[in-house]
N, C-alpha and C positions, 0 to 999 in steps of 0.2 A: 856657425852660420848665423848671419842678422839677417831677419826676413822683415820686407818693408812691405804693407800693404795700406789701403784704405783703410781697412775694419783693423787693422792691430800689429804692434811691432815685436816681435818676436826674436830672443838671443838663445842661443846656445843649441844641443850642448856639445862642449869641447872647448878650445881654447881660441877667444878673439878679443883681440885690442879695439878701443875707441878713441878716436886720435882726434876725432872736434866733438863738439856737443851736443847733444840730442837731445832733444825738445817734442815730444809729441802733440799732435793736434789735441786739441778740446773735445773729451770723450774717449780718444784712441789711446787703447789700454796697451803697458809692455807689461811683456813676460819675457824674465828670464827663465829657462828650463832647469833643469835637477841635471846636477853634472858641468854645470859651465862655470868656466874660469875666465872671467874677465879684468883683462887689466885695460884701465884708464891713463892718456896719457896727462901730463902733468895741467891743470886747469882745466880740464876735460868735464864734463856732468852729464849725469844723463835724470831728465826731468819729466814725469808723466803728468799731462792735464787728464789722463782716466787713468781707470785701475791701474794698479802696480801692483806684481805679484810675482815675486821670485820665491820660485816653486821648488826649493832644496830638498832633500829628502836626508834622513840618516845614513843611508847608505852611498848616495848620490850628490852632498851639500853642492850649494853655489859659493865662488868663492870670487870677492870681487879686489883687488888690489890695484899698488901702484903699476902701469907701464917701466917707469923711472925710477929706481929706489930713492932716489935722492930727492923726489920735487912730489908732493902733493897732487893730488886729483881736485875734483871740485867737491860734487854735490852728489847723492841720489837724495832724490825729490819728488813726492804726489804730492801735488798742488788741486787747491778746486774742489768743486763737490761732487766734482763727478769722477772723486776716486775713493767715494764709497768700498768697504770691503776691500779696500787694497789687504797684502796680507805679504811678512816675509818669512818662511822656516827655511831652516837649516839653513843660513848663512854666515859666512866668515866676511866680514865687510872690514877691511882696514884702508889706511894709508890715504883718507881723506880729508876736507879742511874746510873750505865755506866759498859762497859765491854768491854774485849778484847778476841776476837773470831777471828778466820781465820786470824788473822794479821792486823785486823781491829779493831783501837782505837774508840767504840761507846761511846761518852763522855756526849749522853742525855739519856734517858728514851725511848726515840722514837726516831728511828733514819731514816733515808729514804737516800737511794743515790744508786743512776744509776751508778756504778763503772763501 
């Protein structure tokens, strides 16, 4: 399940695709939960202006892959200061590549910066 609110975007857990790009507002923090498997379709990013906290556990990892084995994802991205205390455990992140969003060249798979 992707749950969209004002106060915060919230994924998983279980298995779900994202097929455009998600950009959260300024301040509104996502979490993904312990136990979710999200594949990305090919150009796809998901970018937090708050917290970012993919909440894995050892028992539970998040595991985030391609959609497409063949084509690349974009980005996972906290941007801004007000992603303070973002935090990732227990994740398997593959199958990523780079993007340009808001004016901002992400040139990793994982990108983090307090602009």
């Amino acid at each position: 399940k992707i749950f969209f609110n004002i106060d915060e975007i919230t994924i998983g857990p279980g298995k779900h695709v994202l097929n455009e790009t998600l950009i959260s507002s300024p301040g509104q923090p996502v979490r993904i939960l312990a136990g979710t498997n999200l594949a990305l379709a090919p150009g796809v990013s998901l970018i937090s202006r708050g917290k970012l906290e993919i909440q894995g556990t050892a028992e539970k990892p998040v595991s985030i892959s391609r959609d497409d084995p063949m084509h690349a994802w974009g980005v996972i991205a906290a941007i801004g200061t007000l992603t303070n205390n973002s935090s990732i455990g227990h994740a398997v992140i593959s199958g990523g590549s780079h993007d340009l969003k808001l004016n901002i060249n992400f040139s990793g798979m994982v990108s983090i910066a307090g602009l």
